[in-house]
C-alpha positions as CSV (number, residue, x, y, z in Angstrom):
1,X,-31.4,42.0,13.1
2,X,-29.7,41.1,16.5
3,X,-25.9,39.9,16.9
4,X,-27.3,35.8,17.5
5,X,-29.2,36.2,14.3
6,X,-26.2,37.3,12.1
7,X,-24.1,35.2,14.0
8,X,-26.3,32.4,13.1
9,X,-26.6,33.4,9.3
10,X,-23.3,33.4,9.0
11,X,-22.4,29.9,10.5
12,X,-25.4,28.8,8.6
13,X,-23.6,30.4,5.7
14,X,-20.4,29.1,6.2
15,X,-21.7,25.5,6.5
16,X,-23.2,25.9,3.3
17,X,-19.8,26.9,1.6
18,X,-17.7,24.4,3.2
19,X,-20.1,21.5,2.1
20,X,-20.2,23.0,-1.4
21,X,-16.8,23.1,-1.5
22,X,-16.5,19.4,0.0
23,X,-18.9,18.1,-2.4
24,X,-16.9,20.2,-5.0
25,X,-13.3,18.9,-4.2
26,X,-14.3,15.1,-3.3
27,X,-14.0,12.9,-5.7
28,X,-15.9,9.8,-4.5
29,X,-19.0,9.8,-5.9
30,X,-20.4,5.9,-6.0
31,X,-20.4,2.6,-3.8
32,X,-18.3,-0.1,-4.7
33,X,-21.1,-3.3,-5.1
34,X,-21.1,-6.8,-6.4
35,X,-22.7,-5.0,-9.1
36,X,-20.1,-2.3,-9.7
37,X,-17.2,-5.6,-9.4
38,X,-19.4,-7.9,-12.0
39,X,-18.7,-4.8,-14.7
40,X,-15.4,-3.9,-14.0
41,X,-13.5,-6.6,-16.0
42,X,-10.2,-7.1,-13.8
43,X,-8.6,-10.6,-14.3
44,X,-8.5,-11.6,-10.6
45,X,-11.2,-12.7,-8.0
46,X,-13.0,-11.8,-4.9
47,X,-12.5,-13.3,-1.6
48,X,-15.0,-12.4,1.5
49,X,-12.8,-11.9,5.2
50,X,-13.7,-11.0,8.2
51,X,-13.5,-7.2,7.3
52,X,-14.9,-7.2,3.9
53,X,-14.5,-8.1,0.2
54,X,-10.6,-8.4,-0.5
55,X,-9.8,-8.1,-4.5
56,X,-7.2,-10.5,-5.2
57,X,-5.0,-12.1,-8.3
58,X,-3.6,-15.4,-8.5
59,X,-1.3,-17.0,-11.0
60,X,1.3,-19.9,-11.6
61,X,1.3,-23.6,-10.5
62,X,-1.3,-24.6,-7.8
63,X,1.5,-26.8,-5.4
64,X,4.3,-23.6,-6.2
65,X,6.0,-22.2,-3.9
66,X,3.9,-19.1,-2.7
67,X,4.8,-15.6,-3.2
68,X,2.5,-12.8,-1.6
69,X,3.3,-9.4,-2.8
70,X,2.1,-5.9,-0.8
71,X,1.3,-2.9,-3.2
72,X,2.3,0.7,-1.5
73,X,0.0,3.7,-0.1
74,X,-2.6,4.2,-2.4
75,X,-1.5,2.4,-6.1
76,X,-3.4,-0.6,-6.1
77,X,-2.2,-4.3,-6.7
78,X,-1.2,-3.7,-10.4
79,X,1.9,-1.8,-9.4
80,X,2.8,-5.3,-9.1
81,X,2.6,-6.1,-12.8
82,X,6.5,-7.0,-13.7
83,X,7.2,-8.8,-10.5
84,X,3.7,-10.5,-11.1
85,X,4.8,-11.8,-14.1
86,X,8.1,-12.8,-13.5
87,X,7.3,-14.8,-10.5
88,X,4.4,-16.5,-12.4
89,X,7.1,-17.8,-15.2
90,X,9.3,-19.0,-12.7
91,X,7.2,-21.0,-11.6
92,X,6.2,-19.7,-8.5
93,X,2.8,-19.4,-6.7
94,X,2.2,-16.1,-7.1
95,X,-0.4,-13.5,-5.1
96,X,-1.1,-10.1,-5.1
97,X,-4.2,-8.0,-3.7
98,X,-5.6,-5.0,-3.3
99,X,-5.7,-3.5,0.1
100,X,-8.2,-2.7,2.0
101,X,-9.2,1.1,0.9
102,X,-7.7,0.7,-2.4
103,X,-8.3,-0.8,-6.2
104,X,-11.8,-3.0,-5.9
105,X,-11.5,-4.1,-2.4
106,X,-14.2,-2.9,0.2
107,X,-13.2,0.7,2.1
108,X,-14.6,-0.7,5.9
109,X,-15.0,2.1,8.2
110,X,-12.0,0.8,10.5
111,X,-8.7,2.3,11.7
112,X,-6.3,0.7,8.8
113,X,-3.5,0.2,11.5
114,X,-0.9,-2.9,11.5
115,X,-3.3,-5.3,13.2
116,X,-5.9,-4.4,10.1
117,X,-4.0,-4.9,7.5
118,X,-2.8,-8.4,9.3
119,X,-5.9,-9.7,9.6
120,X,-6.7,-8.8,5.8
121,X,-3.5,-11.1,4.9
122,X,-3.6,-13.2,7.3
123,X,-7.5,-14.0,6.4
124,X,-6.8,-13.9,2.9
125,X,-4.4,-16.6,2.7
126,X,-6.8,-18.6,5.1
127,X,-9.4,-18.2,2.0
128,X,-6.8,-19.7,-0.3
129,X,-5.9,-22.5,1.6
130,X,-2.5,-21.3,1.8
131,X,-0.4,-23.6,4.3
132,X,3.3,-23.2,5.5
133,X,5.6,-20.6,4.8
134,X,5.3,-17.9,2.2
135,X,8.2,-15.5,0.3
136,X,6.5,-12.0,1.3
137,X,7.2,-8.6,-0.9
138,X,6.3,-5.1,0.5
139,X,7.2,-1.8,-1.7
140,X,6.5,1.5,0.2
141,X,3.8,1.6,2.0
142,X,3.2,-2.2,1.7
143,X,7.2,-2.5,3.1
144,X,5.2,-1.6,6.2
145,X,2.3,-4.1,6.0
146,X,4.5,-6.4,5.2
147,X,7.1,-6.2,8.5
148,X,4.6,-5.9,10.6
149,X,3.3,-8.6,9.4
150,X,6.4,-10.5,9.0
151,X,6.7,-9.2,12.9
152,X,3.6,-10.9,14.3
153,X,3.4,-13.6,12.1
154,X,6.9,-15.0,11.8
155,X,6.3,-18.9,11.3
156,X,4.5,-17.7,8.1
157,X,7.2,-16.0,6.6
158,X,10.2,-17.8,5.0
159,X,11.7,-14.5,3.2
160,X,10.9,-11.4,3.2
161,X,11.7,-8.9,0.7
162,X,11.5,-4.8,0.9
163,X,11.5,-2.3,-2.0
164,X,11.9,1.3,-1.4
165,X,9.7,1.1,2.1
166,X,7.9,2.8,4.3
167,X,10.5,2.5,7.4
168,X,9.7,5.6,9.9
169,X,6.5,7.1,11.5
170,X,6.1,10.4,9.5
171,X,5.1,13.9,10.8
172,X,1.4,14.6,10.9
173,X,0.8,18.1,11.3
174,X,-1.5,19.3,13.8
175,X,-4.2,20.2,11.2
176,X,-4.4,17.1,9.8
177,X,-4.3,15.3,13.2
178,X,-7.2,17.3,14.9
179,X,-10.7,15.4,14.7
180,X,-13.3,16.8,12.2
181,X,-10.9,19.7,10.5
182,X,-7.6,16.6,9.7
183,X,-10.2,14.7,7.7
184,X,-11.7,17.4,5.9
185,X,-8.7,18.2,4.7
186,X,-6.9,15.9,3.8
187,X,-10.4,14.7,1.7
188,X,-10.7,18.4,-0.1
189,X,-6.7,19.0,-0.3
190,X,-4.5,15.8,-0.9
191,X,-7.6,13.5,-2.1
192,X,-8.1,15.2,-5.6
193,X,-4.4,15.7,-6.9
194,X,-3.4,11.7,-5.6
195,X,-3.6,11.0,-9.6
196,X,-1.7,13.2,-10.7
197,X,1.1,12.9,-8.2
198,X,2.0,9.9,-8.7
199,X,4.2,10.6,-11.6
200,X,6.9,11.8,-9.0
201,X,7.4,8.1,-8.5
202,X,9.5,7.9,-10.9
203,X,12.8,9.2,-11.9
204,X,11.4,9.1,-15.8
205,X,7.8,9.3,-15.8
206,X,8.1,10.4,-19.5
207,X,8.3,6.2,-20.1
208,X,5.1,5.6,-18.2
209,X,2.6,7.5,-19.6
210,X,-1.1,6.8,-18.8
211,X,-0.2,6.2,-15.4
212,X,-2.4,8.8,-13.5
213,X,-5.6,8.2,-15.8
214,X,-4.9,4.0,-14.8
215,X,-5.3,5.1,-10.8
216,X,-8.3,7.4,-11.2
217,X,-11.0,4.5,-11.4
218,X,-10.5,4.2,-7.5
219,X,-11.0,7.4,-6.4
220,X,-14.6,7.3,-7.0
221,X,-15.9,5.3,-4.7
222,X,-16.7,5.8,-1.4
223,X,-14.1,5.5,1.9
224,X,-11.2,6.1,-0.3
225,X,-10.3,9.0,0.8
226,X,-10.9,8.2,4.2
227,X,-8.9,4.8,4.2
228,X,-6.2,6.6,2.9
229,X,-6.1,9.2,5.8
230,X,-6.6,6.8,8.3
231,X,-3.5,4.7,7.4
232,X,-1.6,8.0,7.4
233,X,-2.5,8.8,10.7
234,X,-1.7,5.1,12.2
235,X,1.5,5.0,10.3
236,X,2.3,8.2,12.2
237,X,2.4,6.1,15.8
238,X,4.2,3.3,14.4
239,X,6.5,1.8,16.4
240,X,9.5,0.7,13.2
241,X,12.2,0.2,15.7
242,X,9.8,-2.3,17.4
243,X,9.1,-4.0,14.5
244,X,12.6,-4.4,13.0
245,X,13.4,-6.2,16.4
246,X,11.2,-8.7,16.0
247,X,12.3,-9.9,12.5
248,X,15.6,-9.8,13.7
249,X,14.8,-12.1,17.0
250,X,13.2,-14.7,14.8
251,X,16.2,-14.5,12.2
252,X,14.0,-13.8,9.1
253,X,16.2,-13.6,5.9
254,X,15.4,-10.2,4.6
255,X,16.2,-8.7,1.5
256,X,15.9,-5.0,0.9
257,X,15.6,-3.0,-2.4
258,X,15.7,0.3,-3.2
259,X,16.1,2.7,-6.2
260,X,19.0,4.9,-6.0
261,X,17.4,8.1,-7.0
262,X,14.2,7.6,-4.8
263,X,12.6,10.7,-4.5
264,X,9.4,10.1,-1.7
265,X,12.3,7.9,0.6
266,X,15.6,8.4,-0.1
267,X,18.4,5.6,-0.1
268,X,19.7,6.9,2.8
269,X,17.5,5.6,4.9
270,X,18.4,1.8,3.7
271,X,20.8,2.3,6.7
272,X,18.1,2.2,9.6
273,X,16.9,-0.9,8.3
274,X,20.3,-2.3,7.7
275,X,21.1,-1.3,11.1
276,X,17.8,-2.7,12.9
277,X,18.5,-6.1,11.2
278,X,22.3,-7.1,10.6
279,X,21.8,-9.9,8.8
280,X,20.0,-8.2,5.4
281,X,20.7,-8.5,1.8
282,X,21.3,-5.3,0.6
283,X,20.4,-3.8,-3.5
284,X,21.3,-0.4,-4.5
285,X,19.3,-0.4,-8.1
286,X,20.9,2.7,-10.3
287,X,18.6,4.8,-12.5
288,X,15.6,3.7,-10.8
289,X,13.0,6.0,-8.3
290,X,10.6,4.6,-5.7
291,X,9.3,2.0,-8.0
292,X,12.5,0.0,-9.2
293,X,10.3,-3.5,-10.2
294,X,9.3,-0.7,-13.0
295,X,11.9,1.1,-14.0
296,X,14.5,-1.3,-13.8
297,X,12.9,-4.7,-14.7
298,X,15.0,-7.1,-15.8
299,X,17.8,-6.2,-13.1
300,X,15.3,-5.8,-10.3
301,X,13.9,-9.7,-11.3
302,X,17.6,-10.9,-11.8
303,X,18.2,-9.7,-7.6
304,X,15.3,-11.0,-6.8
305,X,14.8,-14.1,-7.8
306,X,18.5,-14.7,-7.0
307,X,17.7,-13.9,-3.7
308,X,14.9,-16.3,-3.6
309,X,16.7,-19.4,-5.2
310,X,19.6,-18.8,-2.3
311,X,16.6,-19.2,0.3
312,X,15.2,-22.2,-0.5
């Protein structure tokens, strides 16, 4: 057999095993269809935008005063659940949704950058005929969505409130930057142990158990993986310092939250955000990781709502 017809066996060969192993290692395995949504039982609704179907929960008084809240990188809207609930019985207008990529909202092959995910909110809140100002809430990854929103759209916002976020572009390393090989990757390696990891959200995920089995659901269908890769990437050319200017400029009140034993973002870096914008309310919550809504309830909904009532 001549050298080109090895050589061709053998990429033939290796093709074969590094689609096995894709097929092996990826999760997703269905679309996500009207169908699929008309079985799945969640309490909220559906609304169609501009870039696809948006899942969506609403709850509290119809003329409240509106509260939007942003879930993080990949956990979808029920993160949310505490702060849902207390905002409901307080009487506000309350709204959380699930991302675009994430939960049962559509996975749009687009480049989930800060102009995405504003149109998605922006749109949404179109749909629900939401007019005037609106108190918005971002933890983690949604602390970005949510500034950059708060950035561009400024007459929309009347607070805006950050727990534990997102607040600088993170390294990308040249594997998972390069075209064809990042996305493999990052399908095949950090895709399939997402569940699992999310434990280390927490500073005692002992009290939360049946947390990695309630985000599984999601990773089945399709474009998951890849919205979450694609946001990783554009969150990687962010521009924070940018972004923090703005809200400053148009004198935004801002209150930021964060768990003093974060382990994905630690406290420390509360100061680049206190530093960008002067003017922010600043809560340390003790005994709490990246998630204090959850870990620290009560005194997380005693801050916030404070906070709110002072702004209104």
């Amino acid at each position: 057999m001549s050298k080109m017809r090895w050589f061709l066996l053998a990429l033939v060969l290796a093709i074969a095993g590094f689609t096995g192993y894709y097929h092996d290692r990826n999760p997703e395995r269905r679309a996500l269809t009207t169908e699929v949504r008309e079985h799945d039982g969640s309490p909220g609704a559906y609304a169609t935008l501009s870039d696809g179907v948006t899942y969506y929960e609403a709850a509290g008084p119809a003329d409240g005063r509106v509260a939007v809240l942003v879930h993080g990188f990949s956990v979808p809207s029920y993160i949310w659940d505490p702060t849902f609930a207390a905002l409901r019985d307080a009487g506000y207008r309350v709204i959380r949704y699930d991302l675009f990529g994430r939960g049962m909202s559509d996975r749009p092959d687009a480049a989930y950058d800060g102009a995405f995910y504003d149109r998605q909110l922006d749109d949404l809140l179109k749909a629900l005929k939401v007019e005037g100002k609106i108190d918005l809430f971002g933890l983690s990854f949604g602390g970005y969505v949510s500034a950059h929103y708060a950035s561009t759209h400024p007459q929309r916002v009347r607070t805006l409130s950050l727990v534990d976020p997102s607040n600088s572009a993170p390294t990308v390393t040249w594997q998972f930057a390069t075209p064809w090989l990042g996305p493999y990757l990052f399908q095949t390696q950090a895709v399939p142990t997402m569940a699992d990891n999310q434990a280390s959200d927490f500073l005692h995920p002992e009290q939360f158990p049946g947390w990695a089995e309630r985000y599984r659901p999601q990773m089945q269908f399709y474009g998951f993986g890849r919205a979450l890769y694609r946001s990783r990437l554009s969150l990687s050319r962010e521009n924070f310092d940018a972004i923090y200017a703005s809200i400053a400029k148009a004198g935004t009140p801002v209150h930021l939250i964060w768990g003093k034993q974060d382990p994905v973002i630690p406290v420390a870096q509360a100061a680049h955000i206190r530093k960008a914008i002067p003017s922010t309310t600043y809560t340390e919550i003790d005994q709490s990781g990246h998630l204090p809504q959850m870990e620290q309830t009560a005194l997380f909904n005693q801050h916030m709502l404070a906070y709110l009532a002072a702004h209104p």
